[in-house]
N, CA, C and O atoms as a Tinker XYZ file with bonds, in Angstrom:
   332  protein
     1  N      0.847000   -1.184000    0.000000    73     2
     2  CA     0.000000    0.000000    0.000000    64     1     3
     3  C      0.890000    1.243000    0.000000    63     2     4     5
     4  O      1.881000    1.334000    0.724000    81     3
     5  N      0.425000    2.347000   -0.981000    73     3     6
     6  CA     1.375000    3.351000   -1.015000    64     5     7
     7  C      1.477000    4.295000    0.562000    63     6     8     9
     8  O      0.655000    4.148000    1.467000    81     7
     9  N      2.333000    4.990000    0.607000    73     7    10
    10  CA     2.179000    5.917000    2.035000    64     9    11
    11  C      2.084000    7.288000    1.645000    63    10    12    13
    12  O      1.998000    8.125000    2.544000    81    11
    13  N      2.087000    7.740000    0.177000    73    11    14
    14  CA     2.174000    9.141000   -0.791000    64    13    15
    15  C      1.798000    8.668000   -2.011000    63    14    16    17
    16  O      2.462000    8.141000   -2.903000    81    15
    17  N     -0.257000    9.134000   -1.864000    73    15    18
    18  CA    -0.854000    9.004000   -3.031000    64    17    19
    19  C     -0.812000   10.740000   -4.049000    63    18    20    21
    20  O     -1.171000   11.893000   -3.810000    81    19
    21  N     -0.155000   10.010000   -5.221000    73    19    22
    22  CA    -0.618000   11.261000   -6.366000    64    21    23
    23  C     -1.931000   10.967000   -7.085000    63    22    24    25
    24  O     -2.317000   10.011000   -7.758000    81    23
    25  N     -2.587000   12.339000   -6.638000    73    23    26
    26  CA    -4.193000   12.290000   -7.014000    64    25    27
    27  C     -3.975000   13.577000   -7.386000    63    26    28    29
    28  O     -3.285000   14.442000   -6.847000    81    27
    29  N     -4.827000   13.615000   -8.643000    73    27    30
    30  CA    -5.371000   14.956000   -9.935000    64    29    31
    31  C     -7.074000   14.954000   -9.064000    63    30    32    33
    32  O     -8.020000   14.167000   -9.040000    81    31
    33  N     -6.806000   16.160000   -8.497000    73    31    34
    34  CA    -8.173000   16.751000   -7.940000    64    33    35
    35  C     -9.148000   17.020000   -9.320000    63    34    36    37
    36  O     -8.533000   17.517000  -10.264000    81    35
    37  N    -10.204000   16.820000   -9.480000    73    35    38
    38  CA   -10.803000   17.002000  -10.465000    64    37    39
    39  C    -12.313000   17.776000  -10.760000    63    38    40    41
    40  O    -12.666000   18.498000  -11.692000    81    39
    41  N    -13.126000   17.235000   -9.393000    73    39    42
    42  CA   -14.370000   18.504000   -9.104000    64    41    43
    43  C    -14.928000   17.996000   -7.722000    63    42    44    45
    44  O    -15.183000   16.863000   -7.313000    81    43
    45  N    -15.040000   19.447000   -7.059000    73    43    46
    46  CA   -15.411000   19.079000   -5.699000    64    45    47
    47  C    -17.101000   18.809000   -5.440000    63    46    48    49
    48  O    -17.796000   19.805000   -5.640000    81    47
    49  N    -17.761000   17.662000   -5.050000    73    47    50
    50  CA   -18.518000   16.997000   -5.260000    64    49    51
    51  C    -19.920000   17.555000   -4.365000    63    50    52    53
    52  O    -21.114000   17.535000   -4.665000    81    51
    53  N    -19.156000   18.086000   -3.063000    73    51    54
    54  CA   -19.793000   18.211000   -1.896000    64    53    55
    55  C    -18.970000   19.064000   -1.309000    63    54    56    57
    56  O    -17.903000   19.541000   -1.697000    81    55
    57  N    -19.701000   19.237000   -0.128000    73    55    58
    58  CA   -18.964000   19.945000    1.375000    64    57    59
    59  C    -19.856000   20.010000    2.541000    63    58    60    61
    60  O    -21.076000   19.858000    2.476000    81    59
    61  N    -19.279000   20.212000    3.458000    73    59    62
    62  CA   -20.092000   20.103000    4.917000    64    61    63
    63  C    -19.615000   21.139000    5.532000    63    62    64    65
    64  O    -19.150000   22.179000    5.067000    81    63
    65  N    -19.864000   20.533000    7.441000    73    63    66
    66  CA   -18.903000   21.775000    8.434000    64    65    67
    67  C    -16.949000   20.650000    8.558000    63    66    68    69
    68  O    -15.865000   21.018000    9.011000    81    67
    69  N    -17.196000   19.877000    8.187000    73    67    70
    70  CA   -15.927000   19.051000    8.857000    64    69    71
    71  C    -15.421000   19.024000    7.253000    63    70    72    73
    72  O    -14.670000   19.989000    7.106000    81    71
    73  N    -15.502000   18.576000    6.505000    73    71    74
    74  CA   -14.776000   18.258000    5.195000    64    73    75
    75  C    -15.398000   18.282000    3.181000    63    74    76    77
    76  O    -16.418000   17.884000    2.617000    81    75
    77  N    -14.875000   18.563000    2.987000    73    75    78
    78  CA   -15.508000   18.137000    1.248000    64    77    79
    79  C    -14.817000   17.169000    0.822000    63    78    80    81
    80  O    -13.673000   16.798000    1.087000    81    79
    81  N    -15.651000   16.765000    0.097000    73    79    82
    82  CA   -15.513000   15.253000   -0.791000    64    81    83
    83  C    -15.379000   15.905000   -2.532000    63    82    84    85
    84  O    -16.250000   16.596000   -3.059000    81    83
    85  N    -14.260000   15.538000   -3.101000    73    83    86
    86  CA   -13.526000   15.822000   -4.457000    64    85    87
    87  C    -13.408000   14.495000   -5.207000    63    86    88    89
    88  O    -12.627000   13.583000   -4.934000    81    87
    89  N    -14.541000   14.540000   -6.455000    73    87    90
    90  CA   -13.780000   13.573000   -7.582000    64    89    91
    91  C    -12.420000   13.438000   -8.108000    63    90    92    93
    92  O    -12.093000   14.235000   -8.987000    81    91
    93  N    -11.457000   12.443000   -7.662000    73    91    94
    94  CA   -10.125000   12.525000   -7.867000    64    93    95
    95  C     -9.860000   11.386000   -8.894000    63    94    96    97
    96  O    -10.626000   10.430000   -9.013000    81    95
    97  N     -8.727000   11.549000   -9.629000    73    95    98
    98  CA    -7.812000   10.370000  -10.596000    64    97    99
    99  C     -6.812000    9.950000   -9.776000    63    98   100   101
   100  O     -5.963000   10.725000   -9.336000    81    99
   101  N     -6.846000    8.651000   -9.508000    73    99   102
   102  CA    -5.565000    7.884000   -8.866000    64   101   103
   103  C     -5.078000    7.230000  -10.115000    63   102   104   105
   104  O     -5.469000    6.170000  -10.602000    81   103
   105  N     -4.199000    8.007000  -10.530000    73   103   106
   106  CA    -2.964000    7.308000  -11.707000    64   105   107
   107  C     -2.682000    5.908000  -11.490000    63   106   108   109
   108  O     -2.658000    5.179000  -12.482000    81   107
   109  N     -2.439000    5.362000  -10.216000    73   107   110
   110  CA    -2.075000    4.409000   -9.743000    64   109   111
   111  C     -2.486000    2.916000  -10.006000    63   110   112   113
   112  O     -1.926000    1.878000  -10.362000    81   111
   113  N     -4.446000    3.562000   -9.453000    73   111   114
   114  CA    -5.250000    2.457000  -10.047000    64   113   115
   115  C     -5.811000    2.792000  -10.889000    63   114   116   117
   116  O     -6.945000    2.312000  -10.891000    81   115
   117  N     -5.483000    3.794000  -12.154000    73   115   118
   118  CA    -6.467000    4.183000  -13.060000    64   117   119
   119  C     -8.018000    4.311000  -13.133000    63   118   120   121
   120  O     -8.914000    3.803000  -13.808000    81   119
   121  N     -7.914000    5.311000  -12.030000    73   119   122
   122  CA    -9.773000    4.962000  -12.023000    64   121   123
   123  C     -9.832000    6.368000  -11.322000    63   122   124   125
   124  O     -8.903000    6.890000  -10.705000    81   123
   125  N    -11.104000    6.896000  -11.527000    73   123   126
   126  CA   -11.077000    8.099000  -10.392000    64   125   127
   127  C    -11.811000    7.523000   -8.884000    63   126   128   129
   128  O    -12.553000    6.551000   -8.738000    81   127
   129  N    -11.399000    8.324000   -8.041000    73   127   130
   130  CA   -12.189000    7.698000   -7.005000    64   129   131
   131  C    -12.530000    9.173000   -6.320000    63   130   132   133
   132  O    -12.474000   10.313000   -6.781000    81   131
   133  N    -12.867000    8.709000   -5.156000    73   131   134
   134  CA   -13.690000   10.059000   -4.034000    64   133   135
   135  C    -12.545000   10.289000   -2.431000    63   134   136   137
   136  O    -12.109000    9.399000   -1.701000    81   135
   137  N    -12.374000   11.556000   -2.342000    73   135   138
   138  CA   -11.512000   11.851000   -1.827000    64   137   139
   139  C    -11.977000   13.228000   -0.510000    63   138   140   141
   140  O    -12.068000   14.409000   -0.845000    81   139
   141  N    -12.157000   12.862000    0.588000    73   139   142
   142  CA   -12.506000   13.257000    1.562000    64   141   143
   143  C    -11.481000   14.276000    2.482000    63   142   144   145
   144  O    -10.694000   13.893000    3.347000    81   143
   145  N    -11.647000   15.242000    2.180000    73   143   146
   146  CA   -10.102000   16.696000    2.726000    64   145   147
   147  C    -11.232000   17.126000    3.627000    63   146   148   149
   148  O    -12.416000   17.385000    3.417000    81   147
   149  N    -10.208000   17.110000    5.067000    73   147   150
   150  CA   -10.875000   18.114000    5.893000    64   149   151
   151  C    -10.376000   19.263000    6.233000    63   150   152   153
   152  O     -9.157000   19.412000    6.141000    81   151
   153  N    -11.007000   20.077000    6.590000    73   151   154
   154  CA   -10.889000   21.418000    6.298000    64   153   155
   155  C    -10.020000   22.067000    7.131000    63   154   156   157
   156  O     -9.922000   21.661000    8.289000    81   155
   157  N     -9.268000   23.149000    6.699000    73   155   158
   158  CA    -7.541000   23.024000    7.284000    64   157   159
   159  C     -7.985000   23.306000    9.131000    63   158   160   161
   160  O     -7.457000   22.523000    9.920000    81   159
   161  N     -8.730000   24.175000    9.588000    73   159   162
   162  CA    -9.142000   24.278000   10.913000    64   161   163
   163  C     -9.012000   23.090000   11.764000    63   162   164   165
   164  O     -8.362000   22.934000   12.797000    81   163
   165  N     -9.770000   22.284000   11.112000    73   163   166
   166  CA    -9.265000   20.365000   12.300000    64   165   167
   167  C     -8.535000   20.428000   12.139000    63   166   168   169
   168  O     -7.889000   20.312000   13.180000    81   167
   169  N     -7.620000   20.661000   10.888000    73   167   170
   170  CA    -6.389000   19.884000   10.789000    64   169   171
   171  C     -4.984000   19.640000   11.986000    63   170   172   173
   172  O     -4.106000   18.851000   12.333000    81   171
   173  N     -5.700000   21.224000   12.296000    73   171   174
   174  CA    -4.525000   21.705000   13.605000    64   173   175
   175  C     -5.370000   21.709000   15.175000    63   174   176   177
   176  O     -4.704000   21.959000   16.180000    81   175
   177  N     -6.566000   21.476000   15.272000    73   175   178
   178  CA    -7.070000   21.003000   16.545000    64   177   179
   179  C     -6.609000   19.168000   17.046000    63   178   180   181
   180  O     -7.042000   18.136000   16.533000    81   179
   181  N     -5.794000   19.287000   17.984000    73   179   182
   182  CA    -5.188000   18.390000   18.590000    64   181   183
   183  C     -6.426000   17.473000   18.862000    63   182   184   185
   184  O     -6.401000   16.302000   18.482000    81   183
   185  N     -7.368000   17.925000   19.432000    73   183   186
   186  CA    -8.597000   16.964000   20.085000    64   185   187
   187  C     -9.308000   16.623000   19.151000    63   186   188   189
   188  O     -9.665000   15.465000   19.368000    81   187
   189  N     -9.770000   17.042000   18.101000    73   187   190
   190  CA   -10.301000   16.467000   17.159000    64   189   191
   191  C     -9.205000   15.591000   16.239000    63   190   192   193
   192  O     -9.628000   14.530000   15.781000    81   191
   193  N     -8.240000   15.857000   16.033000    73   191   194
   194  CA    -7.676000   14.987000   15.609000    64   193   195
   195  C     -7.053000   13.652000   16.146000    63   194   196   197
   196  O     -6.476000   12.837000   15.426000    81   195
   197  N     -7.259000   13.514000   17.636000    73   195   198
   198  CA    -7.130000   12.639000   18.399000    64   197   199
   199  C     -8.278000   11.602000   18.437000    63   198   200   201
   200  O     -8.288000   10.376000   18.546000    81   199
   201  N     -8.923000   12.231000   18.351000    73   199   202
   202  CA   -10.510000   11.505000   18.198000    64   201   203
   203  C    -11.030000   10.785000   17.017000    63   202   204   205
   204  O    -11.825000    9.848000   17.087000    81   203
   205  N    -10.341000   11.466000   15.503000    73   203   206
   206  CA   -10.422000   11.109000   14.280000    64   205   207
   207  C     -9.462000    9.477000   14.007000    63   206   208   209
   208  O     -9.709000    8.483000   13.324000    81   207
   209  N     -8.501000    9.793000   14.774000    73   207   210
   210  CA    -7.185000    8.763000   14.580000    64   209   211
   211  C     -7.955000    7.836000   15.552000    63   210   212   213
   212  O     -8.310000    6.847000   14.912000    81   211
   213  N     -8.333000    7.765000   16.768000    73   211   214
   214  CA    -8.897000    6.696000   17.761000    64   213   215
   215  C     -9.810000    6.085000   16.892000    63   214   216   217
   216  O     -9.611000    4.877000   16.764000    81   215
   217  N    -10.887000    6.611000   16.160000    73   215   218
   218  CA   -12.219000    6.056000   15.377000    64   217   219
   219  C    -11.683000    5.321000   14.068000    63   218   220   221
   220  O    -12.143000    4.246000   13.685000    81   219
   221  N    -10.708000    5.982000   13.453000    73   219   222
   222  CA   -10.321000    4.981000   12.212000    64   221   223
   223  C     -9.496000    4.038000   12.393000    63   222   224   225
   224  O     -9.328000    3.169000   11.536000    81   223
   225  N     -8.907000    4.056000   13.437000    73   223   226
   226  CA    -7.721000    2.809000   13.979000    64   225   227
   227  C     -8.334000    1.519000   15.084000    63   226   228   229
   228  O     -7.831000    0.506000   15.572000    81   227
   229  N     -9.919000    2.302000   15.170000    73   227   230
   230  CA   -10.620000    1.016000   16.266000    64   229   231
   231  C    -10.827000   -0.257000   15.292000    63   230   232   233
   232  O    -10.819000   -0.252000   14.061000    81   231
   233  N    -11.003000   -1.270000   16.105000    73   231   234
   234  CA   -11.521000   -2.788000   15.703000    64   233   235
   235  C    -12.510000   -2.696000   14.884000    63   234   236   237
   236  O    -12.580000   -3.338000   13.836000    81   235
   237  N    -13.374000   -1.875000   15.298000    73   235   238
   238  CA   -14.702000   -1.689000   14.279000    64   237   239
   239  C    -14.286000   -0.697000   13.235000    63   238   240   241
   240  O    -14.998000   -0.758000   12.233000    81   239
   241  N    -13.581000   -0.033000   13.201000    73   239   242
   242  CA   -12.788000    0.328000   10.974000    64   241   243
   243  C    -12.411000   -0.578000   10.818000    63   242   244   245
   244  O    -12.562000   -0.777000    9.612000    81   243
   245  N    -11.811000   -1.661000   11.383000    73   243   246
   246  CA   -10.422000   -2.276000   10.685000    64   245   247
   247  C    -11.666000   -3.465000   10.066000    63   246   248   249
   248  O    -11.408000   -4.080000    9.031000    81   247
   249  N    -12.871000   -3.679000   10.733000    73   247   250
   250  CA   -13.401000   -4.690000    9.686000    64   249   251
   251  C    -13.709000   -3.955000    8.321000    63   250   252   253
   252  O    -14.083000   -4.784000    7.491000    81   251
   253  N    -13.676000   -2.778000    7.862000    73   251   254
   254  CA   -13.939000   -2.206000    6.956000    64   253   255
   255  C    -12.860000   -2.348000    5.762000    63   254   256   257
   256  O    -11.880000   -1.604000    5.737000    81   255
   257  N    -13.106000   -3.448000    4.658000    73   255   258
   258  CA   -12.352000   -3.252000    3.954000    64   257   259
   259  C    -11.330000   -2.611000    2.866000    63   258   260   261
   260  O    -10.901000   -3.170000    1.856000    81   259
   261  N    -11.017000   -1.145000    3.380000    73   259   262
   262  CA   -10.920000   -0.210000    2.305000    64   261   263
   263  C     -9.606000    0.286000    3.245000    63   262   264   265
   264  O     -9.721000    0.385000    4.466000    81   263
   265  N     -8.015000    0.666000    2.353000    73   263   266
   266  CA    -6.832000    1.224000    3.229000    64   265   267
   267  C     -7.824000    2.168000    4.221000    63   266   268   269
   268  O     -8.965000    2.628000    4.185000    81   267
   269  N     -6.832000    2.162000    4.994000    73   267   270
   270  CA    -6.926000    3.174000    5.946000    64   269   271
   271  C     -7.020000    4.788000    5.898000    63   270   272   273
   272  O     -6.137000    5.137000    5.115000    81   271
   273  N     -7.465000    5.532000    6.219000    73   271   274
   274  CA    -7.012000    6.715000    6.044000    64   273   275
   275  C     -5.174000    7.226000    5.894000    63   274   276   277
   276  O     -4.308000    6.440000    6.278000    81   275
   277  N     -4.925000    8.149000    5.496000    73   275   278
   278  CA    -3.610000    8.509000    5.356000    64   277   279
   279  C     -3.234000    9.530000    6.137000    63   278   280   281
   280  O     -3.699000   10.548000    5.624000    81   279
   281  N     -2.464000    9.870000    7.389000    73   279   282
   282  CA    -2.049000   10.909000    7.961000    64   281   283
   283  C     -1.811000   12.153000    7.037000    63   282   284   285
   284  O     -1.251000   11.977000    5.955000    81   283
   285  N     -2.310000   13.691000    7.514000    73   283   286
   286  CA    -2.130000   14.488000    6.762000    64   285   287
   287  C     -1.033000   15.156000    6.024000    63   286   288   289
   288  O     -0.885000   15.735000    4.948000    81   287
   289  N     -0.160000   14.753000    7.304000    73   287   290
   290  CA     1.242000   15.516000    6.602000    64   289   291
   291  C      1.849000   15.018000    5.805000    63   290   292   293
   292  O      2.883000   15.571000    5.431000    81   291
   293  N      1.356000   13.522000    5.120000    73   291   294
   294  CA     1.876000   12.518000    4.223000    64   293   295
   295  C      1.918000   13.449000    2.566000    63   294   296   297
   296  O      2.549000   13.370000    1.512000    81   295
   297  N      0.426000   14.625000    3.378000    73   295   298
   298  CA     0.614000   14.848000    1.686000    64   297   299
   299  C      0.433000   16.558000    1.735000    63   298   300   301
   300  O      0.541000   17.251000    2.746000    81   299
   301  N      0.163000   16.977000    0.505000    73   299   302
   302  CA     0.086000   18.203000    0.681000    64   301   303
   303  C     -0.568000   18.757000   -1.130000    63   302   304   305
   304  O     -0.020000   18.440000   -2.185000    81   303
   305  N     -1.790000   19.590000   -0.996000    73   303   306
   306  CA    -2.176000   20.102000   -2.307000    64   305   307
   307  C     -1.380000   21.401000   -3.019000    63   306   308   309
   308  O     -1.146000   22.458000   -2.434000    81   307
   309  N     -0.981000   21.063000   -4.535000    73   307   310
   310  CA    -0.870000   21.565000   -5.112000    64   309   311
   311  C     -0.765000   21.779000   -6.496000    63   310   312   313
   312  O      0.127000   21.181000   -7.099000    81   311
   313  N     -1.526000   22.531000   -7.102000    73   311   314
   314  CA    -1.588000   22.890000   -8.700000    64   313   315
   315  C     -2.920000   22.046000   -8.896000    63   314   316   317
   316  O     -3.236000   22.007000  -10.085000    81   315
   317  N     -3.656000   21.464000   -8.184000    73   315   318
   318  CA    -4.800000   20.548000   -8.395000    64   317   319
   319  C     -4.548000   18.704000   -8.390000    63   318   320   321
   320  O     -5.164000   17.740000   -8.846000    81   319
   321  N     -3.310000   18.913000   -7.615000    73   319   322
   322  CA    -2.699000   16.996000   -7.370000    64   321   323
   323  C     -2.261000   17.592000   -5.571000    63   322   324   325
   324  O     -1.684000   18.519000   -5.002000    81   323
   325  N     -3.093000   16.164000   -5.234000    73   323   326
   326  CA    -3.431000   15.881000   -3.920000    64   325   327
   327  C     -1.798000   14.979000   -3.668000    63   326   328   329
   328  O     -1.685000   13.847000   -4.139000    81   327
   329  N     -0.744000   15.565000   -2.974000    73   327   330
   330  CA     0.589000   14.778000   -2.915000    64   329   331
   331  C      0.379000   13.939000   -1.025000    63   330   332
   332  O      1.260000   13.209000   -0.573000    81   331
């Protein structure tokens, strides 16, 4: 599993109060898929992000078959590719 996905942002689909969801191209697996950015404000609240990491790393995600989420600082947007 990669640890630094290159994704071509392509149209933002949605949005909420916590995050928007962006039609993305993963070169990788040739396919576009859906791509969930939360909005830079959590990004830097310690407690919510403590809380985000506890919920996707419990027993009950891990039966969920789909990678894991990716820590944020793994990547970083620019020019319209999600690094």
């Amino acid at each position: 599993m990669p640890t630094n996905l290159d994704l071509e942002l392509q149209e933002r689909l949605g949005h909420g109060s916590m995050t928007e969801v962006w039609k993305a191209f993963d070169p990788q697996l040739q396919r576009n898929v859906a791509v969930k950015i939360f909005h830079a404000d959590l990004l830097n609240d310690p407690a919510f992000m403590t809380r985000f990491w506890d919920l996707a790393l419990s027993p009950e995600a891990q039966k969920i078959h789909f990678p894991p989420p990716q820590k944020p600082e793994a990547r970083s947007a620019k020019k319209g590719v999600l690094r």
